[in-house]
C-alpha positions as CSV (number, residue, x, y, z in Angstrom):
1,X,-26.4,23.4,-17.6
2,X,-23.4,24.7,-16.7
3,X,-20.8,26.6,-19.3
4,X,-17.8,24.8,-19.2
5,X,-16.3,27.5,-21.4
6,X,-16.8,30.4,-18.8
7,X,-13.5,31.0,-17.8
8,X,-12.8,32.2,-13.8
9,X,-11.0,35.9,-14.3
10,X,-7.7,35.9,-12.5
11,X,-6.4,38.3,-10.3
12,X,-4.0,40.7,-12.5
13,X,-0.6,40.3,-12.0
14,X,-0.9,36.7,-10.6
15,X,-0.6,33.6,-12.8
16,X,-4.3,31.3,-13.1
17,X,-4.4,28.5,-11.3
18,X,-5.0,25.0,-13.0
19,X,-7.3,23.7,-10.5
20,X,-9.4,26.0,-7.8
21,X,-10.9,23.8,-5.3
22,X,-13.1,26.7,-3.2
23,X,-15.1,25.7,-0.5
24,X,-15.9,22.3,-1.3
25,X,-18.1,19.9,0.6
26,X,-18.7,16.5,-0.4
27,X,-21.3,13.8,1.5
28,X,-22.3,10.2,1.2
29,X,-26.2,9.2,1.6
30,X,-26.2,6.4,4.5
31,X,-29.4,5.1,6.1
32,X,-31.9,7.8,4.8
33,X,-29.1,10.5,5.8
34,X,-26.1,13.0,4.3
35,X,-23.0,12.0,6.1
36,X,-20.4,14.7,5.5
37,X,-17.1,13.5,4.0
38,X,-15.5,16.9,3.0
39,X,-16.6,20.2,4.9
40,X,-15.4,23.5,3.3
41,X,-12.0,22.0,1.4
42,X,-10.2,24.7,-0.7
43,X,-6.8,24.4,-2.6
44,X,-4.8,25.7,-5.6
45,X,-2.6,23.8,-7.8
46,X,-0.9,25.6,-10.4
47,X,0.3,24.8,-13.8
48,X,3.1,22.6,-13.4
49,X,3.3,22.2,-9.8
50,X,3.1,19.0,-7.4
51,X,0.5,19.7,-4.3
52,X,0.8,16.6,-1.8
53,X,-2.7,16.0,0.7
54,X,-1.5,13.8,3.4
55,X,-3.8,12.5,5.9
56,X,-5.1,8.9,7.9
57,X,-7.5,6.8,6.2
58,X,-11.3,8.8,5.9
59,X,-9.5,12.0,5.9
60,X,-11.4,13.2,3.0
61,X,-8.0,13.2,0.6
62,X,-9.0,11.0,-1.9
63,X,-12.8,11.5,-1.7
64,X,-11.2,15.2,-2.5
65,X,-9.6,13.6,-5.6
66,X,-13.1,11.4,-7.1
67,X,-14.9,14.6,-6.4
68,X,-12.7,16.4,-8.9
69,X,-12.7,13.4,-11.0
70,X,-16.7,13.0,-11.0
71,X,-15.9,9.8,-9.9
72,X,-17.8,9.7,-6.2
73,X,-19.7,6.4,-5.7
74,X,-23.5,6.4,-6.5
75,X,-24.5,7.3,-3.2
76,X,-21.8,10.5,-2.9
77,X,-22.3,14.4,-4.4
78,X,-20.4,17.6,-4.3
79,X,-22.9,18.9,-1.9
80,X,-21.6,22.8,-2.1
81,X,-18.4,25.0,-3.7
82,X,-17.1,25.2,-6.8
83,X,-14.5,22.7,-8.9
84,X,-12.3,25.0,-11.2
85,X,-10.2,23.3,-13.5
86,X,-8.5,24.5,-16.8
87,X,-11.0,27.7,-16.5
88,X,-13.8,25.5,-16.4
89,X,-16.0,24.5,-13.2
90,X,-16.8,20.9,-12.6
91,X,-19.0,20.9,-9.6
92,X,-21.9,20.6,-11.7
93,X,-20.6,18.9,-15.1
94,X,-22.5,16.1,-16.8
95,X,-21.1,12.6,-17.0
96,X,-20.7,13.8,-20.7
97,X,-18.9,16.5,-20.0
98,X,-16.4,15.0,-17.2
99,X,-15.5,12.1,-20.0
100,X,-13.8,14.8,-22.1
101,X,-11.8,16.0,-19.4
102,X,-10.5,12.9,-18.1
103,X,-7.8,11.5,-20.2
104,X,-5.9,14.2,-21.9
105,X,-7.4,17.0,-19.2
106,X,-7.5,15.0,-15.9
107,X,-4.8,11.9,-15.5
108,X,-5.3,9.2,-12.5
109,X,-3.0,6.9,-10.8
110,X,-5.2,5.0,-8.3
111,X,-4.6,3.1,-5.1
112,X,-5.6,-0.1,-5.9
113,X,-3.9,-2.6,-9.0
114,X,-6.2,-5.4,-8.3
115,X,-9.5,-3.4,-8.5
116,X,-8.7,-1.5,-11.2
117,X,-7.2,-3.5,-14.2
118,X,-9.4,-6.1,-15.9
119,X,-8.6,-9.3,-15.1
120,X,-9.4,-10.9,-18.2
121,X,-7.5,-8.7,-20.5
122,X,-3.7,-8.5,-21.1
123,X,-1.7,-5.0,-20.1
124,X,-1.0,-4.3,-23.2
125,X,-4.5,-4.3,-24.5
126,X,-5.6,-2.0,-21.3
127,X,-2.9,0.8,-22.3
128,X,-3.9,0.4,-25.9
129,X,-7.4,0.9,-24.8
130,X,-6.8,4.0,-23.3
131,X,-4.5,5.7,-26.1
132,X,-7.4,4.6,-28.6
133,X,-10.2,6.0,-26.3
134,X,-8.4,9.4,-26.3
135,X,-7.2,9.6,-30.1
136,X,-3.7,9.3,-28.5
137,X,-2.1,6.1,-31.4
138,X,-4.2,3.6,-32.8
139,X,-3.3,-0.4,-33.8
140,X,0.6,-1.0,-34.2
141,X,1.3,2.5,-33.5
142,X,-0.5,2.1,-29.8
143,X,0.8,-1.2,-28.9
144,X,4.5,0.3,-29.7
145,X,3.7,3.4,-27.1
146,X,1.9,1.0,-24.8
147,X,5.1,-1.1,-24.6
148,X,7.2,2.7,-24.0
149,X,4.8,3.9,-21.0
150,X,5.3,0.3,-19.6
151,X,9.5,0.9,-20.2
152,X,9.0,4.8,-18.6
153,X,7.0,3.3,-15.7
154,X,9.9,0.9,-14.5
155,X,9.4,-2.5,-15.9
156,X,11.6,-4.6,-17.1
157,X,11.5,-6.7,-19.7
158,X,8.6,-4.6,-21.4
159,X,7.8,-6.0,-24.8
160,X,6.9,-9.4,-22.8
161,X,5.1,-8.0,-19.9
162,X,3.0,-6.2,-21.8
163,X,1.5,-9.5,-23.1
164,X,0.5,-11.0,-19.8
165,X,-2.5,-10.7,-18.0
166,X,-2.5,-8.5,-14.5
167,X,-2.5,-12.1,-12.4
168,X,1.0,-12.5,-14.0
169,X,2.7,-9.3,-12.5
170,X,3.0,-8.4,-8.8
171,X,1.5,-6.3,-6.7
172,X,4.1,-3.7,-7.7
173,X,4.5,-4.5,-11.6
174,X,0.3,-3.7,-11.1
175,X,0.7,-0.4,-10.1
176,X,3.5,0.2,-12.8
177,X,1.0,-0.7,-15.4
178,X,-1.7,1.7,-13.6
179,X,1.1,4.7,-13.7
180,X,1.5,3.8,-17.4
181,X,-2.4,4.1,-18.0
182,X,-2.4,7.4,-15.9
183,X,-0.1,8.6,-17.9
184,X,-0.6,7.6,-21.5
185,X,-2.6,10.9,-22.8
186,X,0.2,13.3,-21.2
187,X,-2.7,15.1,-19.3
188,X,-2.4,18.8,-17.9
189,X,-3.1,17.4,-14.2
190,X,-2.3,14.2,-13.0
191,X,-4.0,13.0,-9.9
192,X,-2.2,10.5,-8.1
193,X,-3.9,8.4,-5.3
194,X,-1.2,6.5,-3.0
195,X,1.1,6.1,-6.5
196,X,4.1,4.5,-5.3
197,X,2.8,2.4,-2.0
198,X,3.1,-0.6,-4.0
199,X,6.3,0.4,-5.0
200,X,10.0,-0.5,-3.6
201,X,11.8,2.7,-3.1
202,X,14.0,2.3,-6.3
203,X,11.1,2.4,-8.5
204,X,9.3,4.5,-6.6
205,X,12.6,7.1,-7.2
206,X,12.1,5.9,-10.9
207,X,8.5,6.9,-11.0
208,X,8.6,10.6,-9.2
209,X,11.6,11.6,-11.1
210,X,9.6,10.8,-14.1
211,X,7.1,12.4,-13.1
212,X,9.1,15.4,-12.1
213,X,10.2,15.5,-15.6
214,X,6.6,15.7,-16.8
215,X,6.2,18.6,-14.7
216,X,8.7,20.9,-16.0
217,X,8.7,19.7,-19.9
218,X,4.9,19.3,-20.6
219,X,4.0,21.9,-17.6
220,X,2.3,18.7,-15.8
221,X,0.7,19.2,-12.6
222,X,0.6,16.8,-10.3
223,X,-1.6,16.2,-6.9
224,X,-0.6,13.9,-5.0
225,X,-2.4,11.9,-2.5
226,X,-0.4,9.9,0.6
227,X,0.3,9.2,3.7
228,X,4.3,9.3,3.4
229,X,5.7,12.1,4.2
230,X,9.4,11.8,3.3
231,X,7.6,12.1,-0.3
232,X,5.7,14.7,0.2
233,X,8.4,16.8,2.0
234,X,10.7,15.6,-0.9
235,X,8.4,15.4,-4.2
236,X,6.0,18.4,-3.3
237,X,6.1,22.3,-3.2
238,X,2.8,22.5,-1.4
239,X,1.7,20.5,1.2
240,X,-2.1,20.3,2.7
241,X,-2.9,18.5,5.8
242,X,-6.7,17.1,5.5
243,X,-8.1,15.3,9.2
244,X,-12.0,14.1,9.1
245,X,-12.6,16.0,6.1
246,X,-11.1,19.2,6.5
247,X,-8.1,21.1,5.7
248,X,-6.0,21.9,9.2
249,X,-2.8,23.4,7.7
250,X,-2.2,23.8,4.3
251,X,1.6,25.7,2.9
252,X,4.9,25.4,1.7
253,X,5.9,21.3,2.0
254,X,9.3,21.6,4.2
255,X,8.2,24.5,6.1
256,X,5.0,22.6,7.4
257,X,7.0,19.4,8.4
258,X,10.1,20.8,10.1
259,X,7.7,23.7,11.9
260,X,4.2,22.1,12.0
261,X,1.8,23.9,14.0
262,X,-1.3,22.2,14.2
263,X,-1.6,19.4,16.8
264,X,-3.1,16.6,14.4
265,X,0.3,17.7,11.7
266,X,2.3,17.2,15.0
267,X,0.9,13.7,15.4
268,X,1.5,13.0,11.8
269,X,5.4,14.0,11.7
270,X,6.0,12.3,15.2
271,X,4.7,8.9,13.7
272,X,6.7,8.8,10.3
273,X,9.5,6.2,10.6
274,X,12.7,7.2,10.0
275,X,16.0,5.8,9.2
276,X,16.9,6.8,12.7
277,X,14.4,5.4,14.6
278,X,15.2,3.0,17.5
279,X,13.9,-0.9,17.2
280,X,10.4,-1.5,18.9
281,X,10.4,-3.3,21.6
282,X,12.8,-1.4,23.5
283,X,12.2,-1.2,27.2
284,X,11.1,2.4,27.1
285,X,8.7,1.6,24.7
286,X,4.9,2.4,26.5
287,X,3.2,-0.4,24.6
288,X,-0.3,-1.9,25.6
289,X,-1.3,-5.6,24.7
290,X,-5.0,-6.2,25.1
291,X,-5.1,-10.3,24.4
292,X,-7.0,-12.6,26.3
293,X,-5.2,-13.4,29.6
294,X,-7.0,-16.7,29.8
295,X,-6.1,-17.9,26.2
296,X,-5.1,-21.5,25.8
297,X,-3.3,-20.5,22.9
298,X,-1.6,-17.5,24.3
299,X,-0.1,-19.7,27.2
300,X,0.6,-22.2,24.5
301,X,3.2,-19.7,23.1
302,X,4.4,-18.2,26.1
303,X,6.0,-22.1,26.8
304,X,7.4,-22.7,23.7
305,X,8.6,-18.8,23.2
306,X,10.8,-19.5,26.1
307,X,13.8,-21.5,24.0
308,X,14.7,-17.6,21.8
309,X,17.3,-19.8,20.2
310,X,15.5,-22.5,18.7
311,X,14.0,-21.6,14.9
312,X,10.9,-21.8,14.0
313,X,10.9,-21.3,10.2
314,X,14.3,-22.9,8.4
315,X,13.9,-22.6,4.8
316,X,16.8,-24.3,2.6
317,X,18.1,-23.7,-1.1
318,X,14.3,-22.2,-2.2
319,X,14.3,-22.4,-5.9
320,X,10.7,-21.8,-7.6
321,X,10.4,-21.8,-11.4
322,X,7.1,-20.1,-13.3
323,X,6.3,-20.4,-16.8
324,X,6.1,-17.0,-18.6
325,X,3.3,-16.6,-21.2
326,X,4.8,-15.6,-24.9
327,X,3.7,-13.9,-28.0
328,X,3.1,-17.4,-29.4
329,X,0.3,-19.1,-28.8
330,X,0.7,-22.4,-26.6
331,X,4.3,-21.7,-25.7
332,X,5.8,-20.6,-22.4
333,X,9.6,-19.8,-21.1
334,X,10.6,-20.8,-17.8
335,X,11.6,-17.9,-15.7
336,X,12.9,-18.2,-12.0
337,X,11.6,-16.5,-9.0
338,X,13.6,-17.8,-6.7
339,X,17.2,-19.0,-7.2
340,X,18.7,-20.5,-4.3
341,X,17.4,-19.0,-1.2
342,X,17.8,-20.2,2.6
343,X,17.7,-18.6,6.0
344,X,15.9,-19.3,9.5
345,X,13.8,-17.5,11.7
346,X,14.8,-17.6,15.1
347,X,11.5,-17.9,18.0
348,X,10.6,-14.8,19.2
349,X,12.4,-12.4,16.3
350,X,11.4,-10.8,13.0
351,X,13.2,-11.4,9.9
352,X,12.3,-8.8,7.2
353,X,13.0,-10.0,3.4
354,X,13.3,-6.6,1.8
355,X,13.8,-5.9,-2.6
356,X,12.6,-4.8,-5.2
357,X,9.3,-5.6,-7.0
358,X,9.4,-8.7,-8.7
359,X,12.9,-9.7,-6.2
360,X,11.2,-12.9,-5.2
361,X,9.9,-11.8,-1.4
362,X,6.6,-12.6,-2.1
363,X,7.2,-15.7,-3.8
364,X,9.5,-16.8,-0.8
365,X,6.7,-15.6,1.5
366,X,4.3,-17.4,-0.2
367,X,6.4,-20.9,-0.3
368,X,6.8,-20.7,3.4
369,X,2.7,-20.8,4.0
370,X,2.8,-23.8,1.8
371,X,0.8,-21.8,-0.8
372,X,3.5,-22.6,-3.4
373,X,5.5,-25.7,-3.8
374,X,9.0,-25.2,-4.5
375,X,10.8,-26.2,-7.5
376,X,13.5,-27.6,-5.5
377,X,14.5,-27.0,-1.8
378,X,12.8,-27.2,1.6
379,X,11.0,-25.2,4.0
380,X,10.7,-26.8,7.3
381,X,8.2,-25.2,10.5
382,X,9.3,-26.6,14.2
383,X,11.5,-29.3,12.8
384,X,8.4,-30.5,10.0
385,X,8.4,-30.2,6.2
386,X,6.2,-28.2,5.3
387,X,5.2,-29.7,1.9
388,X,4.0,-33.4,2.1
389,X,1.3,-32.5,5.0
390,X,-1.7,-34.4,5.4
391,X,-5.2,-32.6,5.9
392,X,-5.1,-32.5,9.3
393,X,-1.0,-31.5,9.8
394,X,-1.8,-28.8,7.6
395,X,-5.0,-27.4,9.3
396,X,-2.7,-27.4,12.5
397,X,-0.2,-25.5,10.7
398,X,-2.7,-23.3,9.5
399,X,-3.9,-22.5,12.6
400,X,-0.2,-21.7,14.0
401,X,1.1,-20.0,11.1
402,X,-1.0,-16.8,9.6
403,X,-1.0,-14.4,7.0
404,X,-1.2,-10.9,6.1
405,X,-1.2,-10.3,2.5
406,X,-0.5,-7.4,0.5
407,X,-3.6,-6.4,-0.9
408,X,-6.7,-5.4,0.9
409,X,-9.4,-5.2,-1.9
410,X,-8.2,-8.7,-2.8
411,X,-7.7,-10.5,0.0
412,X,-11.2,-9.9,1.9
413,X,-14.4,-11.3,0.9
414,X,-16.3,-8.7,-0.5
415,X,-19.6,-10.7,0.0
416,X,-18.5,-11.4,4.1
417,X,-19.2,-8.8,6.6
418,X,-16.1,-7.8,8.8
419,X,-17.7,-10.0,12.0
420,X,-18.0,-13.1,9.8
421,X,-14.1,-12.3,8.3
422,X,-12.4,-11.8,11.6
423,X,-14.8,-15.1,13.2
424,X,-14.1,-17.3,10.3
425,X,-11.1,-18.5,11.5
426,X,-12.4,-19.5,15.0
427,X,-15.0,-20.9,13.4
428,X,-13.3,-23.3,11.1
429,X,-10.6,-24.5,13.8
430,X,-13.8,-24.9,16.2
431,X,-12.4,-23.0,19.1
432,X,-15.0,-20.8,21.5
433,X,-19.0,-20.7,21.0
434,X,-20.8,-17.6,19.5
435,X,-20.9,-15.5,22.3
436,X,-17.3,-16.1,22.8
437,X,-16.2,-15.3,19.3
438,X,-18.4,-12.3,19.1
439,X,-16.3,-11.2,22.2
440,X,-13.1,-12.0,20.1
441,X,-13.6,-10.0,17.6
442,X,-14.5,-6.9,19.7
443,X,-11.1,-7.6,21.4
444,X,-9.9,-7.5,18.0
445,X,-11.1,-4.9,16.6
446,X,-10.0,-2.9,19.7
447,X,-6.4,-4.2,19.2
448,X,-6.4,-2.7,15.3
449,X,-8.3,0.4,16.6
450,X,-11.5,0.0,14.8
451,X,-14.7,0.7,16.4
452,X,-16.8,-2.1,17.6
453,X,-20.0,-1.1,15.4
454,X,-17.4,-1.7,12.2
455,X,-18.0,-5.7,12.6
456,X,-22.0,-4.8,10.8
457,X,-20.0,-3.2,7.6
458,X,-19.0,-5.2,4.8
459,X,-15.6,-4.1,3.0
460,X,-16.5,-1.9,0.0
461,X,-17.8,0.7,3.1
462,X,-14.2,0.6,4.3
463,X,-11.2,2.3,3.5
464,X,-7.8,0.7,1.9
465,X,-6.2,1.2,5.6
466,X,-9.4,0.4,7.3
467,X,-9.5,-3.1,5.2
468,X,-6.3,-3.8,6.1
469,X,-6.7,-3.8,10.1
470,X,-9.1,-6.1,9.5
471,X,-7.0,-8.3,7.7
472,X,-4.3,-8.1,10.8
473,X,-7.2,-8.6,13.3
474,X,-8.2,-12.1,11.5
475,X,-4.9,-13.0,11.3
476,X,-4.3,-12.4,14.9
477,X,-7.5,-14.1,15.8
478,X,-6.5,-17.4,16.8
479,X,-3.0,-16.3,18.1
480,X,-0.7,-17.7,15.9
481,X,3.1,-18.6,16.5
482,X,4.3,-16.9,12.9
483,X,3.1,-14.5,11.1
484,X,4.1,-13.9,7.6
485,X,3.2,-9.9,6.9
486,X,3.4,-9.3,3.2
487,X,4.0,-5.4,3.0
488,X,1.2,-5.7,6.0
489,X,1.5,-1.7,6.8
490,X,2.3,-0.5,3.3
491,X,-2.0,0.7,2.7
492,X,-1.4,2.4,6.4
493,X,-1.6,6.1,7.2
494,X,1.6,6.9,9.3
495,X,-0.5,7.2,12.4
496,X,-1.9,3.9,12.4
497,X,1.4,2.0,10.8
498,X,2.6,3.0,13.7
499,X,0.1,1.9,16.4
500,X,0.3,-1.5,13.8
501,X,3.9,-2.0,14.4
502,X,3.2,-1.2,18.2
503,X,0.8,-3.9,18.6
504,X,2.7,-6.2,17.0
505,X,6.4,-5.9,18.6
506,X,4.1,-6.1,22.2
507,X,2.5,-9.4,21.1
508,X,6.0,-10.5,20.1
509,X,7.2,-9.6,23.3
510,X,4.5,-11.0,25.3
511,X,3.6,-14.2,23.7
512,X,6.8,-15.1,21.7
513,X,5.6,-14.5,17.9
514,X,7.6,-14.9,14.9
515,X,7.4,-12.6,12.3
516,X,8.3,-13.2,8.5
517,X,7.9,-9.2,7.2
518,X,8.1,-8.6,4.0
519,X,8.2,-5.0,3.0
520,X,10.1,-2.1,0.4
521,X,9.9,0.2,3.7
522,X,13.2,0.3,4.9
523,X,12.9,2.6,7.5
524,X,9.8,0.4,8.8
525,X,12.4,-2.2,8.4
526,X,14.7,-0.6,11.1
527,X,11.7,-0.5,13.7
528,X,10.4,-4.1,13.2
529,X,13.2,-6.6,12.3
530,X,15.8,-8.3,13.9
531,X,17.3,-9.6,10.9
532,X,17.3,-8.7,7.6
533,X,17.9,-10.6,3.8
534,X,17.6,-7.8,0.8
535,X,16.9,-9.8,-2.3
536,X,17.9,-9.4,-6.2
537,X,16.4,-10.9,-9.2
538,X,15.6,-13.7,-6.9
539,X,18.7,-14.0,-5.2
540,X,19.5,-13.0,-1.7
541,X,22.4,-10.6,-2.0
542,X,22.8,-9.1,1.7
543,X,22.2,-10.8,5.1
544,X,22.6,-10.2,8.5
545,X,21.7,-8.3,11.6
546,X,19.5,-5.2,11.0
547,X,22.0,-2.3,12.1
548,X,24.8,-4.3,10.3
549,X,22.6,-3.9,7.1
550,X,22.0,0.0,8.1
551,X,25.4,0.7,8.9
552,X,27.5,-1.4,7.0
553,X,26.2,-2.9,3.8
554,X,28.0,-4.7,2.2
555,X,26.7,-4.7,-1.7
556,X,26.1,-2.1,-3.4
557,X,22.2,-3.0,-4.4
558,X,21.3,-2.5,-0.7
559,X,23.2,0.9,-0.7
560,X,21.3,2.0,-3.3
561,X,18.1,0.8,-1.5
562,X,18.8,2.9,1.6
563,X,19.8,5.9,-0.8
564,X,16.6,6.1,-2.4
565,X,14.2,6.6,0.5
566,X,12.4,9.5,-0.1
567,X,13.1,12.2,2.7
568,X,15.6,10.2,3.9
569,X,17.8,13.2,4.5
570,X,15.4,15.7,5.4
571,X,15.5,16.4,9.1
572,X,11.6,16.4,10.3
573,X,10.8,18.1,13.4
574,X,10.6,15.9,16.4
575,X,8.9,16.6,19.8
């Protein structure tokens, strides 16, 4: 057994690291064989210090992370190297031994809300359980800190929220909860996978500084997984660079991103939005489209793209009411999503509703694919109500107006393989024969940049960002007219957000689509949309043009929105 107690000596004169990754390699048992996932990875955090690993989806970073965790799946071990943390080595540990390091030792923030709180228990109770599993507070005591961390993680409104159940909150309020959780035992090292890409940048600026202050009053150490780099540059000391499972370039955070030298670090800081970036679509733009020439639908929107000034989507005076679980039993408060809302999207542009969590953006979204009913208001599509259809209006609109939700984990069939996901939709509206959907959805696939073989797997053997190119190739499968993208690129690495938002101004451009995006990624916002509405507490408070909104906006909620972005000053190096 290994000795957990047999401290690493340190180098004299040089202060001991916190965690010594040396050498590490990491692999997955698939089909009778090791596949390697992490080959030779080594990296130092020190006490107090924030260590970034940027990288695309199946880079290794947050296999990197489990692995110092103990948390690999059943199939994955720590194949070779050593695990040093605190002075102890955890390549080896028991299950045992890993459980009293996690907590107070080892913190984690991780990706995914949906997966990873309980569905059938309230917030509150999951924070509680964690401060009681640790020794942290106990009973009222623990409910009082739970209802703090909520307060210290950005949410409003805390002593309510924290009794509601996770299906209450959104996406964002989710990963609030799973940043108080992280950090509810104040731990030494806090490991924090994708923390914030739920987040709108406010928060987000909410969150890192607080977890700044950790750093320097507790001596907190923080690694930080993502794939955006304006927060690494700005959050992180150190930066490493991680591409199919190995570290390329690994030093000081700035230095790295305004003189990167390695060509895959290159490819990274050329891809990263910026507030300066031009809109997509422009003619210099080298974009390819690989959609079926012969598609009835595709010619189908090509003759109805051609009026630009006709709208699609009108929506009018959107109000939507929810009822707000209490600490009494059986009783409710009415609390309003949506207050007042209307705009139209015009053929053949993108409008981007932009705010912060809990703004109303999804609800909106959400009430213009007829998944919601208003409270009061309207919401026409090509001159129709929307609410009121029969069965077969709304399969029809269905089939011309798609989705792309927020979530990944949630929003696939775990039980589906990725062929049957992406056919489904052909299937149901009857178009093409099995051969010709099997060809779809290798066109598909193509189009998100996924290889053909993926169409076998089943989603749990998929990445976050790998999930959600499936998601955009089913709803691209039967060439829709609108597509509503709820924070579609937010689970993207920067490389393939950017071949996403490629593809989808060049299907915009060749076939007409509409595109509803709703998103916290302002500077995404400045490549996709022609329009913009920024929304506040359910209220649209800005409108307009997309460089008007940049340039000259005209509350001060949205100037604090563009003020927020992480490394939104920081010049990156550009070739």
């Amino acid at each position: 057994m290994t000795d957990l107690n047999k401290a690493e000596p340190a180098q004299a004169g040089t202060p001991k690291p916190l965690l010594d990754i040396r050498d590490l390699q990491v692999a997955f048992r698939s089909q009778g064989r090791d596949v390697t996932a992490v080959q030779g990875a080594s990296l130092t955090v020190y006490p107090g210090q924030t260590v970034a690993i940027v990288g695309e989806s199946g880079s290794g970073k947050s296999t990197t992370a489990a692995a110092v965790l103990g948390l690999l799946p059943g199939n994955g071990r720590v194949t070779g190297g050593e695990i040093w943390f605190d002075g102890q080595d955890l390549a080896t540990a028991s299950s045992r031994q890993f459980e009293n390091v996690r907590g107070s030792g080892i913190g984690l923030v991780p990706q995914d809300p949906m997966s990873n709180l309980n569905p059938l228990w309230r917030v509150g109770f999951q924070i509680k359980e964690t401060l009681e599993a640790n020794g942290a507070a106990n009973g009222g005591e623990a409910r009082a800190r739970a209802i703090e961390l909520l307060r210290e993680a950005g949410m409003a409104d805390a002593e309510r929220r924290v009794n509601q159940y996770p299906h209450e909150y959104s996406g964002g309020m989710r990963q609030r909860a799973l940043i108080a959780i992280g950090l509810a035992c104040r731990p030494k090292l806090l490991i924090a996978d994708e923390p914030t890409s739920a987040l709108d940048v406010t928060v987000q600026r909410q969150i890192l500084d607080h977890l700044e202050s950790l750093t320097g009053e507790l001596g907190t150490a923080v690694l930080l997984i993502t794939h955006d780099l304006g927060l690494a540059a700005e959050r992180a000391s150190h930066l490493v660079v991680m591409y199919k499972g190995q570290i390329v370039e690994s030093g000081p955070a700035l230095e790295i991103l305004q003189d990167p030298r390695h060509e895959y670090t290159k490819r990274l800081v050329n891809a990263a939005p910026s507030l300066a970036s031009r809109r997509l679509g422009s003619p210099e733009a080298d974009l390819e489209v690989k959609v079926a020439a012969d598609s009835t639908v595709a010619q189908e929107l090509q003759d109805v793209g051609s009026d630009g000034a006709r709208n699609v989507i009108v929506a009018r005076n959107l109000v939507k009411d929810f009822k707000i679980r209490g600490r009494v039993p059986f009783r409710s408060t009415a609390f309003r999503a949506v207050d007042d809302v209307s705009f139209a999207l015009r053929r053949g542009t993108t409008t981007a509703i932009v705010g912060e969590s809990g703004s109303g953006k999804s609800t909106v979204a959400r009430m213009l694919l007829g998944l919601e009913r208003p409270t009061s208001g309207s919401v026409e599509f090509d001159g129709a109500a929307v609410t009121g259809m029969n069965s077969a209006q709304e399969k029809e609109f269905r089939r011309r107006v798609q989705p792309i939700f927020q979530n990944p984990y949630g929003s696939l069939d775990p039980m589906y393989s990725v062929f049957r996901l992406i056919a489904e939709p052909l299937k149901i509206h009857n178009i093409g024969d099995s051969a010709s959907r099997t060809q779809r959805v290798r066109e598909l696939l193509d189009l998100v940049a996924l290889p053909r073989n993926t169409m076998e797997r089943f989603p749990s053997e998929l990445s976050g960002g790998q999930r959600q190119r499936v998601a955009i190739a089913r709803a691209l499968a039967l060439n829709p007219e609108v597509v509503v993208c709820d924070e579609a690129v937010s689970a993207l690495d920067v490389l393939v957000q950017a071949q996403i938002l490629n593809l989808l101004s060049a299907l915009q451009q060749e076939f007409g689509l509409s595109y509803v995006f709703i998103t916290h990624d302002l500077a995404v916002v400045r490549q996709i949309a022609d329009d913009v509405l920024v929304m506040k507490k359910g209220q649209v408070v800005d409108a307009g043009p997309t460089d008007d909104i940049f340039t000259t906006p005209t509350s001060d909620y949205t100037r604090n929105l563009l003020e927020s972005i992480p490394g939104g000053s920081i010049d990156f190096a550009r070739s």
